[in-house]
N, CA, C and O atoms as a Tripos MOL2 file, in Angstrom:
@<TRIPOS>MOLECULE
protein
  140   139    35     0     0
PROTEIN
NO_CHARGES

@<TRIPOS>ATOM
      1 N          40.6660   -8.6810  -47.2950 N.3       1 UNK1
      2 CA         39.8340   -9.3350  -46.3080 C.3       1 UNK1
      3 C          39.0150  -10.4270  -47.0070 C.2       1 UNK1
      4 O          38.5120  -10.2000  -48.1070 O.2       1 UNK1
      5 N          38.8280  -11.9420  -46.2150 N.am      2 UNK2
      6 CA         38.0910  -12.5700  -47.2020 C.3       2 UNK2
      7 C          36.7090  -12.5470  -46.1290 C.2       2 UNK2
      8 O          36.5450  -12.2280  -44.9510 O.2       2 UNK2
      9 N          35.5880  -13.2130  -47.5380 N.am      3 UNK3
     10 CA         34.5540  -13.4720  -47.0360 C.3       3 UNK3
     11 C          33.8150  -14.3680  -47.0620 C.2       3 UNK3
     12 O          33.2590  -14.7040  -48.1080 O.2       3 UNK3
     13 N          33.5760  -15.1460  -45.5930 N.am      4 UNK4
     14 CA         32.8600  -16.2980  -45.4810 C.3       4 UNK4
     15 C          31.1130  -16.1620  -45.2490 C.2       4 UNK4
     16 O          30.5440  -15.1850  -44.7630 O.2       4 UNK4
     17 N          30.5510  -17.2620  -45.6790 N.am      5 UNK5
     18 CA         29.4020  -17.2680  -45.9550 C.3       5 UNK5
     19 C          28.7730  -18.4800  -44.9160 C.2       5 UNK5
     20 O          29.2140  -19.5600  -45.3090 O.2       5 UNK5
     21 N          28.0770  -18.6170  -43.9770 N.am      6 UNK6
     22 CA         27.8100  -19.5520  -43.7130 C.3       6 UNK6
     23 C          26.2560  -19.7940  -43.1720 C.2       6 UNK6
     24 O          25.8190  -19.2870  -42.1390 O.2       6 UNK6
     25 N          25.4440  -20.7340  -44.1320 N.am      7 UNK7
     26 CA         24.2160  -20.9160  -44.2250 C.3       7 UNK7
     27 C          23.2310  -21.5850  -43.6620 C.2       7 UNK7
     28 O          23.3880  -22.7670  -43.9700 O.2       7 UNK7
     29 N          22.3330  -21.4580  -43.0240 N.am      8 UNK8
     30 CA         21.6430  -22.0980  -42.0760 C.3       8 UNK8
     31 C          20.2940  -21.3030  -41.7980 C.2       8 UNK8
     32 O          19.9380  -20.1560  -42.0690 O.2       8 UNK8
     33 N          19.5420  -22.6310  -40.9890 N.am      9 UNK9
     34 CA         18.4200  -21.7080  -40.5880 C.3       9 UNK9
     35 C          18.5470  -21.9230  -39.3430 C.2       9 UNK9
     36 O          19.2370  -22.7850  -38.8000 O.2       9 UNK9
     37 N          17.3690  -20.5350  -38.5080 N.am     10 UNK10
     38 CA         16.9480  -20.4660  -37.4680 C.3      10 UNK10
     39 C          15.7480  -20.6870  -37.1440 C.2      10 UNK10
     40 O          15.0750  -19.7360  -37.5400 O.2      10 UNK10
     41 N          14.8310  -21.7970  -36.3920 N.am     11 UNK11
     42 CA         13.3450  -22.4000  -36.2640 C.3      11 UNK11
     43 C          13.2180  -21.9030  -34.8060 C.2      11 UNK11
     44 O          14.0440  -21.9510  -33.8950 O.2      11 UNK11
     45 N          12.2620  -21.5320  -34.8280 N.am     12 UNK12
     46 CA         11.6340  -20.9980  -33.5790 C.3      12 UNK12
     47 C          10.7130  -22.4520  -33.0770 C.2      12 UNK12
     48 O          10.0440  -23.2120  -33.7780 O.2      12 UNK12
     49 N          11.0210  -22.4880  -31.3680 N.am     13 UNK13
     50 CA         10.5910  -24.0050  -31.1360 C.3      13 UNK13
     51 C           9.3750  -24.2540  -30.5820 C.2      13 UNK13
     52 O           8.8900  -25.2360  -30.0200 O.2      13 UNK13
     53 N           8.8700  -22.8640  -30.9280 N.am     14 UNK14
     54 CA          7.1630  -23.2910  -30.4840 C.3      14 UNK14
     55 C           6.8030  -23.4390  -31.9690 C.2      14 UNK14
     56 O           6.6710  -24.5900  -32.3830 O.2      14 UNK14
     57 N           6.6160  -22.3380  -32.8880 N.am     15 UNK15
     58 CA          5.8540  -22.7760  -33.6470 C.3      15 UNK15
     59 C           6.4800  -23.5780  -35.0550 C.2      15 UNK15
     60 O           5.7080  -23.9780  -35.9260 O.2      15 UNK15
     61 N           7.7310  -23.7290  -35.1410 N.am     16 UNK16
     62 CA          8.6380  -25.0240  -35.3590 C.3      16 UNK16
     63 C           8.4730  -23.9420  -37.1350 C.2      16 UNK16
     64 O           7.9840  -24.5730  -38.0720 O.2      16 UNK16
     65 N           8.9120  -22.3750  -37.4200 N.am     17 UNK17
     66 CA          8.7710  -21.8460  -38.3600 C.3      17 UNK17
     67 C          10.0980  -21.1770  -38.3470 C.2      17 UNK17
     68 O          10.7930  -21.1380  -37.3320 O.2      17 UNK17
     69 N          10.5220  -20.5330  -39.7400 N.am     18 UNK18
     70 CA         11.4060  -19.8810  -39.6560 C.3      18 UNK18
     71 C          11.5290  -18.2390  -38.9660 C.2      18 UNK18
     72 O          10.4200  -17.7060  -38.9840 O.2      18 UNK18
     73 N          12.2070  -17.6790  -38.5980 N.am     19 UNK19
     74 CA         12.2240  -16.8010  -37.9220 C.3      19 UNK19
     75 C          12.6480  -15.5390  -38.9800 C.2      19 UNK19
     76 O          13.8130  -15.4210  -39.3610 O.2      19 UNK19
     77 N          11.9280  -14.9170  -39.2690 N.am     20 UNK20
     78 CA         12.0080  -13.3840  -40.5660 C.3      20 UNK20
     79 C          12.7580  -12.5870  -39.8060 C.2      20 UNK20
     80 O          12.8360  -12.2560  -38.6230 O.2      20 UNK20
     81 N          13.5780  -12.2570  -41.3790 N.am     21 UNK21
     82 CA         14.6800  -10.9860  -41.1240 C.3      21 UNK21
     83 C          15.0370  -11.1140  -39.6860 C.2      21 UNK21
     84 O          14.5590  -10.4660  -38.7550 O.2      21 UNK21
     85 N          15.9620  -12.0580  -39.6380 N.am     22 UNK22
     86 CA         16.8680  -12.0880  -38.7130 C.3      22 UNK22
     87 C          18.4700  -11.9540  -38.6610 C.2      22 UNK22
     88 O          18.8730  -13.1020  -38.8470 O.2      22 UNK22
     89 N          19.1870  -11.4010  -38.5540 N.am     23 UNK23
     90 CA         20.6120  -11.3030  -38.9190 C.3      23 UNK23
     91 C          21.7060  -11.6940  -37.5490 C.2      23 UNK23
     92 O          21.7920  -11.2560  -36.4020 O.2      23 UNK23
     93 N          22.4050  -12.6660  -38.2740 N.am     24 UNK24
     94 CA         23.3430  -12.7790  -37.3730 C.3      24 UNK24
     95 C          24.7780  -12.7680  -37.8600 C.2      24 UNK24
     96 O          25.1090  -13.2430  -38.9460 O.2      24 UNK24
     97 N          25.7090  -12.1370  -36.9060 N.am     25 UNK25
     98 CA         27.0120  -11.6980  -37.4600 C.3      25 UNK25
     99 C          28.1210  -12.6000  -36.2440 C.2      25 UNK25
    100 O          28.0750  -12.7820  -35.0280 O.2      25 UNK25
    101 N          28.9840  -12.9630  -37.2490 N.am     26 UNK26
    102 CA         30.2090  -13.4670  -36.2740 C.3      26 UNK26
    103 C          31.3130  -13.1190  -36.6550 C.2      26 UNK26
    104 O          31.6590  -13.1830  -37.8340 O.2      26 UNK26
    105 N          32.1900  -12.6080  -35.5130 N.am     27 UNK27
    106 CA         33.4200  -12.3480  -35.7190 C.3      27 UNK27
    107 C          34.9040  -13.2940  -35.5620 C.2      27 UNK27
    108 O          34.9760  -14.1220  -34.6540 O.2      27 UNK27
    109 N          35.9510  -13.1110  -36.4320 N.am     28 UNK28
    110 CA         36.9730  -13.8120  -36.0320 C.3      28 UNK28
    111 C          38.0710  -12.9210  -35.2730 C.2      28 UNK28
    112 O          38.3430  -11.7770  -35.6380 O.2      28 UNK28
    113 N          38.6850  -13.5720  -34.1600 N.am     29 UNK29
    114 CA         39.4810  -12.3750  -33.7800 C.3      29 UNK29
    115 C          40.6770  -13.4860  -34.1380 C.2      29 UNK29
    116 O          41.1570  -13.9030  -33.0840 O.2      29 UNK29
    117 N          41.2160  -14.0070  -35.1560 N.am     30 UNK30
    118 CA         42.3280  -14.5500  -36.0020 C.3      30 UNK30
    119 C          43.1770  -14.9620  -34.5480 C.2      30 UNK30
    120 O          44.2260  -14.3360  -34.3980 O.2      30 UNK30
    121 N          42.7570  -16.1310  -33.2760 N.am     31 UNK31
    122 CA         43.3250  -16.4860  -32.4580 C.3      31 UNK31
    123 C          44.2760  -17.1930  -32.6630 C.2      31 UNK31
    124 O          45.3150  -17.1430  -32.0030 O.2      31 UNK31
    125 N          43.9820  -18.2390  -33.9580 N.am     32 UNK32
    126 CA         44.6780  -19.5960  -34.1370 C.3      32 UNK32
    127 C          45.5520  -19.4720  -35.6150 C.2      32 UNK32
    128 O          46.7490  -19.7290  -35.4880 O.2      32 UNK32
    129 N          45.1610  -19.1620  -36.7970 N.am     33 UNK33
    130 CA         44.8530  -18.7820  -37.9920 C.3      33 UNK33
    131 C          44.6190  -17.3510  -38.5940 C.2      33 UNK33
    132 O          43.5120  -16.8930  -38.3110 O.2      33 UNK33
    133 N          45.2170  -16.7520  -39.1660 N.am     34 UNK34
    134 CA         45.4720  -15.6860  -39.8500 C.3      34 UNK34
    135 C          44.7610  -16.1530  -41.0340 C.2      34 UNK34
    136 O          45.4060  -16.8030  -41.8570 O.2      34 UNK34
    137 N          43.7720  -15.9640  -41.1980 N.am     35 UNK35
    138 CA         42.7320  -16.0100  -42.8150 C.3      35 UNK35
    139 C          42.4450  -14.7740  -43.1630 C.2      35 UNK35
    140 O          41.7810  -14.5560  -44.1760 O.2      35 UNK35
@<TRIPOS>BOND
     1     1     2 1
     2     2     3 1
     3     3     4 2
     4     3     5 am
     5     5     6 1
     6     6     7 1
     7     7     8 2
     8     7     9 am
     9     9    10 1
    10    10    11 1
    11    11    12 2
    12    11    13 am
    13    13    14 1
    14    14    15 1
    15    15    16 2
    16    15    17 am
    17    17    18 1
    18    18    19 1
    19    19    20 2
    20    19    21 am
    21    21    22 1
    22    22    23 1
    23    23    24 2
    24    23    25 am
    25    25    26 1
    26    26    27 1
    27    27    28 2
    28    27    29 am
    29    29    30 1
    30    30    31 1
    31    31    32 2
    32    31    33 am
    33    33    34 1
    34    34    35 1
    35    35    36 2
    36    35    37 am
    37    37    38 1
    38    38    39 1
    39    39    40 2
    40    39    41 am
    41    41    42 1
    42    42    43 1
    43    43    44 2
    44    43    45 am
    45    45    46 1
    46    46    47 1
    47    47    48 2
    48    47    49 am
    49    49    50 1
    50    50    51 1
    51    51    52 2
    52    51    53 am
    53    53    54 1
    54    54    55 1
    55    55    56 2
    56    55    57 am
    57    57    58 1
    58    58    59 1
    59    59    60 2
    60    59    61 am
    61    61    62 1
    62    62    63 1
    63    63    64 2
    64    63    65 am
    65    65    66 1
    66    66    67 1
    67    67    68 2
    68    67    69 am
    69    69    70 1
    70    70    71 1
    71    71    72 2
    72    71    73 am
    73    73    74 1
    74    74    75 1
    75    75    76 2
    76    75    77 am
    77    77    78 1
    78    78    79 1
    79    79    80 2
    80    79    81 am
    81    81    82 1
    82    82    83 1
    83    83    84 2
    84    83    85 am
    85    85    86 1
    86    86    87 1
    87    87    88 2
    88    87    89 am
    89    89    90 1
    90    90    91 1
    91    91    92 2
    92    91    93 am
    93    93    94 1
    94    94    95 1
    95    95    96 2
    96    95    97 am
    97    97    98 1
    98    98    99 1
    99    99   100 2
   100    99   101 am
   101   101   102 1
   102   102   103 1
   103   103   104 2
   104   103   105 am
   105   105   106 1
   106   106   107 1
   107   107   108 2
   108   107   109 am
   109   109   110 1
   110   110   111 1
   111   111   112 2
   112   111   113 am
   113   113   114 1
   114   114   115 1
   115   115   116 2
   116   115   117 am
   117   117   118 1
   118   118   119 1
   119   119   120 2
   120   119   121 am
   121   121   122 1
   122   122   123 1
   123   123   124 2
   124   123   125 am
   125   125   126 1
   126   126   127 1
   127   127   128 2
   128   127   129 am
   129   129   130 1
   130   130   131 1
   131   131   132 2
   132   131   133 am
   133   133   134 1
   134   134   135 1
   135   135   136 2
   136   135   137 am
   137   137   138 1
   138   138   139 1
   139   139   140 2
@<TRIPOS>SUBSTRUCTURE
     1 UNK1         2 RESIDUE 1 A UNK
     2 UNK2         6 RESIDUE 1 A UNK
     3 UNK3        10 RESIDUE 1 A UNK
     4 UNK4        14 RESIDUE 1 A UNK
     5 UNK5        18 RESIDUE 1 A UNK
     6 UNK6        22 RESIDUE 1 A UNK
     7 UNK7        26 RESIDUE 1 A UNK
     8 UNK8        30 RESIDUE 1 A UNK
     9 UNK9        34 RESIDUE 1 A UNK
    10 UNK10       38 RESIDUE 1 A UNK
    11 UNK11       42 RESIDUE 1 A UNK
    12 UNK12       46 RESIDUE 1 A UNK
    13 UNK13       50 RESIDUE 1 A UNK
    14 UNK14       54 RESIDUE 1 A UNK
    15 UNK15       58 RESIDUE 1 A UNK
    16 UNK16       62 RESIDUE 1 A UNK
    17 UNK17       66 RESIDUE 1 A UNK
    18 UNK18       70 RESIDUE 1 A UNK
    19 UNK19       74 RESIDUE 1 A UNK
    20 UNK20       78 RESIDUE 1 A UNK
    21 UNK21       82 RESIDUE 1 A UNK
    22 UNK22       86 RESIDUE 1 A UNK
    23 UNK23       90 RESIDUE 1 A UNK
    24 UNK24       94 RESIDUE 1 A UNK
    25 UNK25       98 RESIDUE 1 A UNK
    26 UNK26      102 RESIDUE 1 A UNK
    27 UNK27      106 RESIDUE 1 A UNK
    28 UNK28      110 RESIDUE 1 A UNK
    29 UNK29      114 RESIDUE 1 A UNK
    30 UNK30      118 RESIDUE 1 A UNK
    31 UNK31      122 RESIDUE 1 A UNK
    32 UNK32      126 RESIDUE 1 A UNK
    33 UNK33      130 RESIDUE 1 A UNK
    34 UNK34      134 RESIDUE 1 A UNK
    35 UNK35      138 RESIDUE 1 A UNK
């Protein structure tokens, strides 16, 4: 299985800060591409 990494932030748009311990997960269901 490989593993992708993909980095970014999340700003909350009132007080324009980062948002703590937040986790987000995405899945591939290999529609197009077998990776």
């Amino acid at each position: 299985m490989t593993t992708f990494h993909v980095i970014g932030k999340i700003i909350n748009s009132f007080t324009k800060q980062g948002v703590a311990d937040l986790v987000i997960e995405a899945w591939d269901k290999d529609l197009i591409i077998n990776d």
